[in-house]
C-alpha positions as CSV (number, residue, x, y, z in Angstrom):
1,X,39.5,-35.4,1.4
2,X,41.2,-37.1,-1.7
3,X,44.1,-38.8,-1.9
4,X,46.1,-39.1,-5.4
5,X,47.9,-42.5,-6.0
6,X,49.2,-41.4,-9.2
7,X,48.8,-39.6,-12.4
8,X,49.2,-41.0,-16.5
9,X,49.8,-38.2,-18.8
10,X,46.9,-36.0,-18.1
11,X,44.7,-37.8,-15.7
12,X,45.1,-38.1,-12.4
13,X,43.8,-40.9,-10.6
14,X,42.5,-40.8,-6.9
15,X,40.5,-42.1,-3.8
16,X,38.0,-39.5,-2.0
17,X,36.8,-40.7,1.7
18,X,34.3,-39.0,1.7
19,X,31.8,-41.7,-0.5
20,X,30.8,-44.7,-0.2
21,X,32.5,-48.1,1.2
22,X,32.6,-50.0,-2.2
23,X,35.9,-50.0,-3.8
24,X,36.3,-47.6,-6.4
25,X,38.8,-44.5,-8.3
26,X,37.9,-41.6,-9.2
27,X,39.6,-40.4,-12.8
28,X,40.2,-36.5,-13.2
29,X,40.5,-35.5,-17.1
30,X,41.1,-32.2,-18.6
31,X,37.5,-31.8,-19.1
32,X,35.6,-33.8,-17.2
33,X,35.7,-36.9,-14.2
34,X,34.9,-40.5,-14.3
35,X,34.7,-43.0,-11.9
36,X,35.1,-47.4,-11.6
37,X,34.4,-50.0,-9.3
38,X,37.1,-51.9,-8.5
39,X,35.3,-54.7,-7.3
40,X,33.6,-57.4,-7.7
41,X,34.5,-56.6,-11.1
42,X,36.3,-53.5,-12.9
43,X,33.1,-51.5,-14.6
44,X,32.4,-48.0,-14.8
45,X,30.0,-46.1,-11.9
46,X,29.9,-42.6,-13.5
47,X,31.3,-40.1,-15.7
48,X,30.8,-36.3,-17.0
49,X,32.3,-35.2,-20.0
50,X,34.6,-37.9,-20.8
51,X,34.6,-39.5,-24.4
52,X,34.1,-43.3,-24.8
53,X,37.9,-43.6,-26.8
54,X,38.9,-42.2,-23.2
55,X,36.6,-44.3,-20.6
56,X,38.5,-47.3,-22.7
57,X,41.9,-46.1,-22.2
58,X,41.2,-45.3,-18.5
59,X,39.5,-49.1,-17.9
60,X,42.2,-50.3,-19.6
61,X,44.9,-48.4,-16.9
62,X,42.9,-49.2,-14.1
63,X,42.9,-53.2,-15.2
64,X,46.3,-53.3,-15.3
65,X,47.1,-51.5,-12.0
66,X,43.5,-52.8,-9.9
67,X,46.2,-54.6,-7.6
68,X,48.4,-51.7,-7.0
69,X,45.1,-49.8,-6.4
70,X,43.1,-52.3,-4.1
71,X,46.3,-52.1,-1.8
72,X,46.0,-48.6,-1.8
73,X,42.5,-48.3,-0.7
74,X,42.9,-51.0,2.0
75,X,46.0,-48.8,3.3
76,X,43.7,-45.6,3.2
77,X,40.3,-47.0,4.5
């Protein structure tokens, strides 16, 4: 089950419960999916088919909204 906490332009950002217990997002492009970990720090897990300019621009939107995020997950899990 996923749970979307909010979408930027085309990519829609979103928790899935069924993984593991590290903090993370999950990024779903037009072509492809990424994910993060949130913490310890932000880096990137995994990604299919997303460019680098785009992995940027998604670190960069997850950075600036990890709190809004982190509270989130801690509501969900």
């Amino acid at each position: 089950m996923s749970l979307s906490l909010f979408i930027y332009k085309k990519y829609r950002f979103f928790l899935n419960s069924r993984e593991e217990k590290r903090k993370h997002i999950h990024i779903e492009t037009p072509d492809g999916i990424a994910k993060f970990w949130i913490e310890p720090i932000i880096s990137l897990a995994d990604y299919y088919n997303v460019s680098t300019k785009e992995l940027s621009l998604l670190m960069k939107i997850i950075e600036e909204k990890q709190h809004e995020i982190i509270e989130a997950w801690n509501r969900h899990f």
